[in-house]
N, C-alpha and C positions, 0 to 999 in steps of 0.2 A: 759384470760391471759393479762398480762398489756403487756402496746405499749413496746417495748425494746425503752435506749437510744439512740445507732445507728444500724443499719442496712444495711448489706452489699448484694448487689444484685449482683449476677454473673459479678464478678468485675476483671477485667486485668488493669494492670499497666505495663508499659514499661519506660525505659532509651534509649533515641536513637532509637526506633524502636523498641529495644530487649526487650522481656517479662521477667519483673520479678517475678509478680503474675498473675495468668492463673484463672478464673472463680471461684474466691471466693467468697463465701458470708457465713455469720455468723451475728448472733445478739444477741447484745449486751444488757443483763438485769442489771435491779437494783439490788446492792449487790452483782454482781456474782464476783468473782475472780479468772480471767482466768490466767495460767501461758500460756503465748506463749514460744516455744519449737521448734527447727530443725536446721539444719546446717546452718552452715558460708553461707554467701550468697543464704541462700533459701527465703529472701524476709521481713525477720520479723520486721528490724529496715521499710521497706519501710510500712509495714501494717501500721503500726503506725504511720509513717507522715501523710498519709491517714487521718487514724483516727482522728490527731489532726489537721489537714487542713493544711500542710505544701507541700503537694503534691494533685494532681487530677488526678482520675484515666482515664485511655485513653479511656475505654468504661466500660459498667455496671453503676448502679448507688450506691449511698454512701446517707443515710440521717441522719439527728440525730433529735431528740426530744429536745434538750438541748441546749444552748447558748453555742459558744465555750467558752466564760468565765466563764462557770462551769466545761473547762477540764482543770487539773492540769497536766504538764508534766516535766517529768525528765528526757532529752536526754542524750545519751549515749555519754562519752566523757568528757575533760575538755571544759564548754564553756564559761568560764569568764578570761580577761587577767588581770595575777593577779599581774600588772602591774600598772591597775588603782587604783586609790585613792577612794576604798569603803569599808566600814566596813560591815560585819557578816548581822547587826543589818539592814542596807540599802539593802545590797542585797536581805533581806527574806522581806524586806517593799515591793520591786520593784514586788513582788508577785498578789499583792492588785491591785483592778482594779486602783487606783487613781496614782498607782508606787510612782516616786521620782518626781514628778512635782514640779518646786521648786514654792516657796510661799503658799504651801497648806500646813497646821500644820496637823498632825494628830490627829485622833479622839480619844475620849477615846473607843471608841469598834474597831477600827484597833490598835491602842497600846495594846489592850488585846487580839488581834489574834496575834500579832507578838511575845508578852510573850510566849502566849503557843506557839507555833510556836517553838519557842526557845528553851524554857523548854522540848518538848516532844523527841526534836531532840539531847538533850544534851550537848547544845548553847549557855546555859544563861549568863557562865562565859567570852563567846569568845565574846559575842554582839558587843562589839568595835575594833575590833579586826583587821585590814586592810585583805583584802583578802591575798596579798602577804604573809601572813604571816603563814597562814595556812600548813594541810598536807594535804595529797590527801583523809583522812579518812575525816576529818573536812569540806573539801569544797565539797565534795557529802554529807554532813550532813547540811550543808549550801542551797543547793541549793534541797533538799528532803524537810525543812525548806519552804521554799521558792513555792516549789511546792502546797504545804499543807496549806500556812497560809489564803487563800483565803476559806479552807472548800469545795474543789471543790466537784462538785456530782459524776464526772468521774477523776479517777489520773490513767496515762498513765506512766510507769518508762520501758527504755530500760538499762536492766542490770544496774542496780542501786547499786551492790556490786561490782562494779569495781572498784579498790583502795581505799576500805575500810578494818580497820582490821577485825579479826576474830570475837572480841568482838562483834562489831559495828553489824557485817554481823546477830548473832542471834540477836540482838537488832531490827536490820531493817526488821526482818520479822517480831517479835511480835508486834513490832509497824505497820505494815502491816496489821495485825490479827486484832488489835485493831481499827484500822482504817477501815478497811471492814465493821464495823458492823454503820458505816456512808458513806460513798459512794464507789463506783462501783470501782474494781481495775486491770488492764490490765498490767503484768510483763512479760518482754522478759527475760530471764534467759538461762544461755549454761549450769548449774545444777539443773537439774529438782526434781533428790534425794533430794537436798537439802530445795529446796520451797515445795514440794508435800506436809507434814503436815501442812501449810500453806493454799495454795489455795483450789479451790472448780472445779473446769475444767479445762482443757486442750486444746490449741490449738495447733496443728502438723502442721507448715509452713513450706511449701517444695516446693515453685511454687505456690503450693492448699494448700488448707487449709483444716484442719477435724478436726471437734472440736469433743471431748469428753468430756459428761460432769458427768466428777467423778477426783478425783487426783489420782486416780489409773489406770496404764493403764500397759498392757504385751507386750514381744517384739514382739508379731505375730500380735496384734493390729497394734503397730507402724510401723511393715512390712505392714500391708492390706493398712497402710498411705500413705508408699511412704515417711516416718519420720523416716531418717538414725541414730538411735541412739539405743545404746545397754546399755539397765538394768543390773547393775551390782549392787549387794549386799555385802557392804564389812562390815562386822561385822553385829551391829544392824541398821547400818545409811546407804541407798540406794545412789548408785550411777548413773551417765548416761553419757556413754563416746558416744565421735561421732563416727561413721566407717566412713572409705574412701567412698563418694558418687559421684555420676555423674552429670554433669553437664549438665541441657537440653539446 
């Protein structure tokens, strides 16, 4: 079996003292594309700081086989103040290991990653475009852009259809789809209905972790989890609401 890219070893992480993931470990393969999945506050935005080296965990250990400048990430949130004086076109440059250093001209094969960059995200016309100016569908399509135009081997996205339209929303998974069949893809999603013909496994964050690795999974599974979340089928397109859970 190949080395995975990261690998998680009976891993705890705390805030102040207080645990918010308990003895996780999971590994991470090439191509796989995991939906992570569980309640509000069971830990999932924290897995992924981890992951992308923005947090350390308090004991266990975390390795990866890969340079973090082969992880592309898409935090969850607006995190550009769209305030400053940057266009579309600069923001998804700032991607590139070389960013916006000023007196470096770009190359002609980083001007052809920001193209597609642009092109695939459906950008091209906005490229000059100041940020302020945008909507909230357009500046998470900016900054997916942006995450992407480096080719990373691992893309990490926390809720990445957060104030996007509807349209955008099936856009962004086929472009997801498309995109797995070149590097590794790790989505935090609160509709699991929704990504499941998309991804390839499952991770149930609730404290712990349990990965399953199929996009199908039943509620007596996600009970054995300890993953407060109810399978609901409305029409031909699955749903997944949270139930009220407890807090450890």
């Amino acid at each position: 079996m190949n080395k995975p890219l990261i690998e998680i070893r009976s891993m705890d992480v705390a805030y102040k003292k207080q645990k918010v993931l308990r003895n996780v470990s999971i590994s991470v393969f090439e191509k796989d594309f995991i939906g992570i999945i569980g309640p509000n506050g069971g830990g999932k935005t924290t897995l992924i700081k981890v992951i992308v080296g923005l947090l350390k965990p308090t004991s266990g250990a975390i390795e990866w086989t890969i340079e973090r400048s082969d992880i592309g990430y898409l935090p969850q949130g607006r995190q550009l103040d769209d305030k400053f004086p940057i266009s579309v076109k600069e923001v998804v440059a700032s991607g590139l290991e070389r960013g916006l250093r000023m007196g470096i001209r770009s190359s002609i094969q980083e001007r052809k990653k920001i193209d597609e960059a642009l092109e695939r995200t459906g950008l091209t016309s906005l490229r000059s475009r100041p940020i302020g100016e945008l909507s909230g569908g357009e500046l998470q399509r900016t900054m997916l852009a942006r995450a992407t135009v480096s080719s990373p081997r691992l893309l990490v996205l926390d809720e990445p259809d957060t104030h996007v339209d509807n349209q955008f929303e099936m856009e962004l998974y086929s472009l997801l789809k498309d995109l797995n069949a070149q590097m590794t893809i790790l989505l935090v999603s609160h509709d699991i209905g929704t990504i499941s013909p998309y991804i390839k496994t499952i991770a149930c964050v609730n404290r712990n972790l349990h990965y399953h690795s199929s996009n199908e999974i039943t509620n007596e599974q996600l009970k054995i989890y300890n993953c407060p979340i109810e399978i609901i089928t409305h029409g031909t397109v699955p749903h997944r609401v949270m139930k009220e859970h407890k807090q450890f």
